[in-house]
C-alpha positions as CSV (number, residue, x, y, z in Angstrom):
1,X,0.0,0.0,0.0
2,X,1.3,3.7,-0.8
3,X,0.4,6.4,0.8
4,X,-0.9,8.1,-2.9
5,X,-4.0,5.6,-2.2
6,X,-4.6,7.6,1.7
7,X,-7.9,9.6,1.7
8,X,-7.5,12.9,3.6
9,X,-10.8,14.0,5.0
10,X,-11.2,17.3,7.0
11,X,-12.8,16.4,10.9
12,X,-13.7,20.3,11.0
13,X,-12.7,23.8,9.6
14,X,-11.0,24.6,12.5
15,X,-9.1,21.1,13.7
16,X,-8.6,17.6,13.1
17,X,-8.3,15.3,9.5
18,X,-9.4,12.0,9.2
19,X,-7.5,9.2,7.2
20,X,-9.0,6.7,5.3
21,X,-8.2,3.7,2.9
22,X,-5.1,2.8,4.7
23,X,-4.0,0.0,6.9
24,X,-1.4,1.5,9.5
25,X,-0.3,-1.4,10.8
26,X,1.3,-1.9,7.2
27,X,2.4,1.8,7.0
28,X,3.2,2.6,10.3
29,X,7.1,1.3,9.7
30,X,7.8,3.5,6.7
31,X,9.4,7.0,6.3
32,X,7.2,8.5,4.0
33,X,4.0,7.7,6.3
34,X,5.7,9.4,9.1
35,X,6.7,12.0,7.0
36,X,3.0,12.5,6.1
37,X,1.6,12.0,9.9
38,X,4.2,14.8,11.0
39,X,2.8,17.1,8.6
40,X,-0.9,16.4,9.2
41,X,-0.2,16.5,13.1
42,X,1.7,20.2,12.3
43,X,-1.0,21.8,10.3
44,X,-4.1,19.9,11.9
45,X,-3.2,19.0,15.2
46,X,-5.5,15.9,15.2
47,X,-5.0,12.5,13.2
48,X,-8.2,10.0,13.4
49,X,-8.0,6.6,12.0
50,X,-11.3,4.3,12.8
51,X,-11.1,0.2,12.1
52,X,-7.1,-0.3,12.4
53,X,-6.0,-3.9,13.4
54,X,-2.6,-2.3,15.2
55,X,-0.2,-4.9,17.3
56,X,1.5,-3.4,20.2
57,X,4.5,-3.2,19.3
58,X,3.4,-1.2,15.9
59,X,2.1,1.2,17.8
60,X,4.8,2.0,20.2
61,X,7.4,1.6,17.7
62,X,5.5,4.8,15.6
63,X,5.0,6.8,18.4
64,X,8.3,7.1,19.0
65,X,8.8,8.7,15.8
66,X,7.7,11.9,17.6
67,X,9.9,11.7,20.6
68,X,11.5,9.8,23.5
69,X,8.9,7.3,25.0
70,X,7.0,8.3,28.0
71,X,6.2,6.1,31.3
72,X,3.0,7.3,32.7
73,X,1.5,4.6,34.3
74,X,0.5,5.7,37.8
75,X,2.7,5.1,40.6
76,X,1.3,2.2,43.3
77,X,-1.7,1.2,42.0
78,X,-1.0,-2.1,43.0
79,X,-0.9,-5.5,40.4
80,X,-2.7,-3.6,37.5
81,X,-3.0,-5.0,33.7
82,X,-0.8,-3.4,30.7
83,X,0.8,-4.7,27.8
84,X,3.2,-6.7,29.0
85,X,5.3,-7.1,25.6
86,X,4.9,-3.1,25.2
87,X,6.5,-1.2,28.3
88,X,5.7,2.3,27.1
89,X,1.9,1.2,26.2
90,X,-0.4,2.8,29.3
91,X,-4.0,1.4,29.3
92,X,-6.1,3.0,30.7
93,X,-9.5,1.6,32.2
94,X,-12.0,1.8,34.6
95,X,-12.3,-2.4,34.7
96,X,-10.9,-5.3,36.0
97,X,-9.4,-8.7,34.5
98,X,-12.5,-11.6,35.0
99,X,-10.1,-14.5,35.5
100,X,-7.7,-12.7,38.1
101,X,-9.6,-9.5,39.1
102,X,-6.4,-7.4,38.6
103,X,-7.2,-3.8,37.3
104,X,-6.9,-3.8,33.8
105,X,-4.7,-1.0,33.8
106,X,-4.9,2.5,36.0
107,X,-8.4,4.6,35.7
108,X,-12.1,5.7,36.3
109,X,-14.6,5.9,34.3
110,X,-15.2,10.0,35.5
111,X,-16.0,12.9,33.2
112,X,-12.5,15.1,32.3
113,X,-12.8,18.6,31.4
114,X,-10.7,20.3,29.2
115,X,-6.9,19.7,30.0
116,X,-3.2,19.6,28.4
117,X,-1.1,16.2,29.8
118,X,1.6,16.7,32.1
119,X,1.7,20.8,32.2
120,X,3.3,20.1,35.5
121,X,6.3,19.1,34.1
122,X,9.4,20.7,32.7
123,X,9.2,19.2,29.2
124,X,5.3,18.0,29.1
125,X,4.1,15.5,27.0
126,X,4.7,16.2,22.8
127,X,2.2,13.8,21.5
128,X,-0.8,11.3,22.3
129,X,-1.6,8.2,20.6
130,X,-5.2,6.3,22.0
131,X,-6.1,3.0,20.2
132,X,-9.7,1.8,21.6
133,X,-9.8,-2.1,22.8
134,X,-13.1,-1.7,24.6
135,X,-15.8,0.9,25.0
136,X,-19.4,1.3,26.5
137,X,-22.8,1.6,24.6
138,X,-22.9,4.7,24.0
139,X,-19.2,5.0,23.7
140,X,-18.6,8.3,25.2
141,X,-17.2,11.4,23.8
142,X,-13.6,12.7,23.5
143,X,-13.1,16.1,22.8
144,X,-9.9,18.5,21.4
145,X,-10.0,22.1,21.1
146,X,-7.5,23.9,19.1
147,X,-5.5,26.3,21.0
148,X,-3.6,28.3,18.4
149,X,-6.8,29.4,17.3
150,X,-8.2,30.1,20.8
151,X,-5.1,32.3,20.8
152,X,-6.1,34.4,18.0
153,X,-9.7,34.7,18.8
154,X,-8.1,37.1,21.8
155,X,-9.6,40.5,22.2
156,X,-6.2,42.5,21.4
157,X,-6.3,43.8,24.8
158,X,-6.1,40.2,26.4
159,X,-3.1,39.5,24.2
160,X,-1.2,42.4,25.4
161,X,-2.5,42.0,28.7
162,X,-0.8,38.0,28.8
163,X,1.8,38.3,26.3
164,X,5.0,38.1,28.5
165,X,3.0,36.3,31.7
166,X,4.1,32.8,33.4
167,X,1.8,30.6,35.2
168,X,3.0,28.2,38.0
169,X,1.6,25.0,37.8
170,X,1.6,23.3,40.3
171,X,0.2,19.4,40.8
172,X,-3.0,18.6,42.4
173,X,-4.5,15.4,42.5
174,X,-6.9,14.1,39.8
175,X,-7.0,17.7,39.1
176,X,-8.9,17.1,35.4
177,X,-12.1,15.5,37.3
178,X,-14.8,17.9,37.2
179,X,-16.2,16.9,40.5
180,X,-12.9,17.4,41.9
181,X,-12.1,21.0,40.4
182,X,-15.9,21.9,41.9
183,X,-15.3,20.4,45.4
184,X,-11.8,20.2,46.5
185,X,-10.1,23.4,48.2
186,X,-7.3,25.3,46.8
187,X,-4.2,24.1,48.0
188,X,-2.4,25.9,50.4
189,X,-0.5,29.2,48.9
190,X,3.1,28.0,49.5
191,X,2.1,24.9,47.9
192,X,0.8,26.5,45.3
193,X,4.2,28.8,44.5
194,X,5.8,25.4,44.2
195,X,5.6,24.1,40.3
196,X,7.0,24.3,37.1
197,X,6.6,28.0,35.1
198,X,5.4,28.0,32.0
199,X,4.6,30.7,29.4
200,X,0.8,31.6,29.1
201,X,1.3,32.7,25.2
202,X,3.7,29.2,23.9
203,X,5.8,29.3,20.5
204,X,3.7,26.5,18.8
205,X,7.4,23.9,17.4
206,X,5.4,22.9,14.3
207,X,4.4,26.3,12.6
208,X,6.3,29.1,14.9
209,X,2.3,30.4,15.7
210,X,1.6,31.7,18.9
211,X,-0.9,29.4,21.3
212,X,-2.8,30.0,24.7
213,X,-0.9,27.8,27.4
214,X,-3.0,27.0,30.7
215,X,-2.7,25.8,33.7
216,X,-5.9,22.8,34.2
217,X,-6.1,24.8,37.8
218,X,-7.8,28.4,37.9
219,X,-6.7,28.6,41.3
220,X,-2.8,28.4,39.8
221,X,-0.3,31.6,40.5
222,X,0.4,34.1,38.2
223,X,3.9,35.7,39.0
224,X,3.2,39.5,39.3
225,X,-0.2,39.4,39.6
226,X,-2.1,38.7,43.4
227,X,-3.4,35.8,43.8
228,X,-6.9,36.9,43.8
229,X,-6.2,38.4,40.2
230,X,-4.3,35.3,39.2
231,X,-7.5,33.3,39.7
232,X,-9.7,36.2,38.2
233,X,-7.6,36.0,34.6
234,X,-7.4,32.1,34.2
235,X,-10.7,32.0,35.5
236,X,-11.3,34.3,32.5
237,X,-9.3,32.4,29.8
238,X,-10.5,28.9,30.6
239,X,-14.3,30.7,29.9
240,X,-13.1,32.3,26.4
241,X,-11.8,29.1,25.8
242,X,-14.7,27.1,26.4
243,X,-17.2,29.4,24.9
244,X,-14.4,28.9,21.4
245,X,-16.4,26.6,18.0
246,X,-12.6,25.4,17.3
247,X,-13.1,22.2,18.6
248,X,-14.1,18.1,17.3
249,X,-15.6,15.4,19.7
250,X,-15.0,11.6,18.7
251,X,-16.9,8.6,19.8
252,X,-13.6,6.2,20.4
253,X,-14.9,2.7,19.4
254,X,-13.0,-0.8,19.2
255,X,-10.3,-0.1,16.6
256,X,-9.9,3.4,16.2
257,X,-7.0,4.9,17.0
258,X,-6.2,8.5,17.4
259,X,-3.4,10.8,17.6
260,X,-2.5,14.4,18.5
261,X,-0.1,17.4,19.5
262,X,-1.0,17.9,23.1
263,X,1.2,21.2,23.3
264,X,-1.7,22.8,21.1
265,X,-5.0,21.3,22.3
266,X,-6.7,20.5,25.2
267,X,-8.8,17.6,25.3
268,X,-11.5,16.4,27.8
269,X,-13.7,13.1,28.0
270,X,-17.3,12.3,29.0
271,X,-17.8,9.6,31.8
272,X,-20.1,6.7,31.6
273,X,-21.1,3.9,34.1
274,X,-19.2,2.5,36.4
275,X,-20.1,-0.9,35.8
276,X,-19.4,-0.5,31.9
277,X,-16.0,-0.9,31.2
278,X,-13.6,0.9,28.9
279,X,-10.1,-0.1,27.8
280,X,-8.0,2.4,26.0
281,X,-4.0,2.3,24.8
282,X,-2.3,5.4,25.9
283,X,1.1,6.5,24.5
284,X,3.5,9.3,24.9
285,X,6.2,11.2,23.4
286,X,8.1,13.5,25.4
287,X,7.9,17.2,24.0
288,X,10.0,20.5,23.8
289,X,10.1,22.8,27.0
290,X,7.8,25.1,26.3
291,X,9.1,28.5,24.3
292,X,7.7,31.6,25.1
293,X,6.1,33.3,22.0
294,X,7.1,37.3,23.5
295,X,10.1,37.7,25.1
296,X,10.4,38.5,29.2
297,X,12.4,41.7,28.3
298,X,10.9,44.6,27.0
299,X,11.3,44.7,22.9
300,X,14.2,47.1,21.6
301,X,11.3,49.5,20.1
302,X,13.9,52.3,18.9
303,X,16.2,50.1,17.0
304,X,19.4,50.7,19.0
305,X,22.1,47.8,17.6
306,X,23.2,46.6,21.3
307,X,26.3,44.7,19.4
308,X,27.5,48.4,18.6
309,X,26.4,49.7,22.0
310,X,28.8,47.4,23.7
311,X,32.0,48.2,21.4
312,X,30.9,51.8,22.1
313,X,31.0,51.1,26.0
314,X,33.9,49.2,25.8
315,X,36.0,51.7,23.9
316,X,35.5,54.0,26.9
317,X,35.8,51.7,29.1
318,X,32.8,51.6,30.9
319,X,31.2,48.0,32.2
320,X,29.2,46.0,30.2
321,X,25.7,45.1,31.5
């Protein structure tokens, strides 16, 4: 199979394509298919691919293509259920094994709002690959919203307002639950001041564009700002942003598999039942450290050449700054 034969088929205007007439698991190994993913992935942020027969090791093996391998399987959750011949494969479900009643993997079958993996981190997850084993009737819905679009929807104000702003975010337990964003308390402050800083307007790697980068919390630090106005702002941008049309929702069933840049969408999930069980591969790619889009220092707006400032300083000897 070439990929000449692929059928490219637009998910929205605003985000997401959908392949057809392929079979990855034949593809998946060859350079000019990862050529093509890289450029869909670039330019539409989301890569859907329903009825795949994909072995584990396929499917690793290609994700890799977009950066070092990820372990994110929870930390002591006891004898769970992966993929044993895959180490980097996460599944993720809310059921357990019938023969052994081990966990089939780490999860719950709650709701998610919207969210970016791993923001917490220094480098945060790059890309996200989900291949459905097993879903509920009705499978429920997973969402991604484009964020380099949300970024340009900005009032002009709001962009000047956040272009050279950092956000600290800090981790919070199952922070991307709804329930618990509506019931839990804020952390403490000092807890809060504790976390990895991160630009609010990100460089987007694949097309140099400027995206909105959040924090999942609204209760997260803004350096600069008080706290109260920290909250008040991201408060503010998480509401623009869910009030945006740049968005796709997908069913997942048995089969499909999906892919997508998680440094410029946020995704979120419907729940379902707890007694219905979902199973769902999960793989990552480790990212960039996030760029700032703006500067921190103030731009040189009347053109002085600081190269020819220096020599000048130098020449009478005065120090260098």
């Amino acid at each position: 199979m070439s990929i000449c034969e692929i059928e490219v088929v637009p998910l929205s205007e605003h985000i997401g394509v959908e392949l057809r007439n392929l079979d990855f698991e034949a593809l998946a190994p060859t350079e000019p298919f990862v050529d093509l993913m890289k450029k869909l992935l670039d330019r539409h942020l989301v890569v859907l691919m329903r009825g795949q027969k994909i072995r584990p090791l396929t499917a690793q093996a290609f994700s890799a293509n977009f950066g070092p391998l990820l372990d994110i399987k929870r930390k002591g959750w006891g004898d769970t259920i992966h993929v044993p011949e895959a180490e980097w494969i996460k599944v993720i479900s809310n059921g357990k094994d019938e023969a052994s009643g081990r966990p089939l993997g780490d999860g719950n079958a709650s709701a998610q709002m919207w969210h970016t993996d791993s923001t917490s981190w220094e480098a945060p997850v790059g890309h996200i690959a989900f291949y459905c084993r097993r879903t509920p009737d009705p499978a429920p819905q997973t969402s991604f919203m484009n964020m380099i679009r949300v970024y340009d929807a900005l009032p002009q104000a709001m962009k000047d307002r956040i272009a050279r702003l950092r956000a600290i975010h800090h981790f919070f337990p199952r922070q991307i639950e709804p329930e618990i964003a509506r019931t839990q308390p804020s952390q403490p402050l000092e807890d809060r001041r504790r976390g990895i800083l991160h630009p609010l307007v990100r460089r987007h790697l694949g097309t140099g564009k400027p995206m909105l980068y959040l924090p999942t919390r609204r209760d997260s630090l803004i350096p600069g700002l008080e706290e109260a106005e920290s909250t008040a702002l991201l408060t503010e941008l998480w509401d623009f942003t869910d009030a945006q049309p740049f968005r796709i929702s997908h069913a997942m069933l048995p089969d499909d598999y999906v892919i997508w840049d998680n440094t410029a969408t946020v995704h979120s999930r419907e729940g379902w039942p707890e007694d219905q069980t979902r199973v769902m591969w999960h793989i990552s790619s480790e990212g960039e450290v996030p760029i700032p889009f703006h500067p921190k220092r103030t731009l040189n707006t009347i053109g002085l050449d600081l190269d020819k400032h220096r020599e000048m300083n130098a020449d009478l000897g005065m120090v260098d700054y």
